[in-house]
C-alpha positions, 0 to 999 in steps of 0.5 A: 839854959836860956832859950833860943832867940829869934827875931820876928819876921817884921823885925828882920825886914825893919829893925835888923834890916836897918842896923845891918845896913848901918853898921855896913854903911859906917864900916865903909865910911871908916876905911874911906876915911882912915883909909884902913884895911878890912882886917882893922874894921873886922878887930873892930867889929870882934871888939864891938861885939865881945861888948854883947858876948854873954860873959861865963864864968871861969871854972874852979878847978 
């Protein structure tokens, strides 16, 4: 089993604080421009984010 992660103090009030407020600020300049409803960016998002899920093993049985 893999231990637990968390990021550091320092690292939620630099690193994490500044990609959070990136990836919001691109979302928003996506909608601008494509004009498209929030459903679209959040398909996107899940998309982006299945990239980074922890791949398992389906089961033999």
């Amino acid at each position: 089993m893999n231990k637990p992660y968390s990021f550091s103090k320092d690292q939620m009030n630099g690193i994490v604080e500044d990609t959070y407020a990136n990836i919001i600020k691109e979302c928003e300049n996506l909608k601008k421009s494509t004009n498209c409803p929030n459903e679209q960016v959040v398909a996107l998002l899940s998309v982006i984010a299945s990239n980074f899920a922890t791949k398992t093993k389906k089961s033999e049985h």
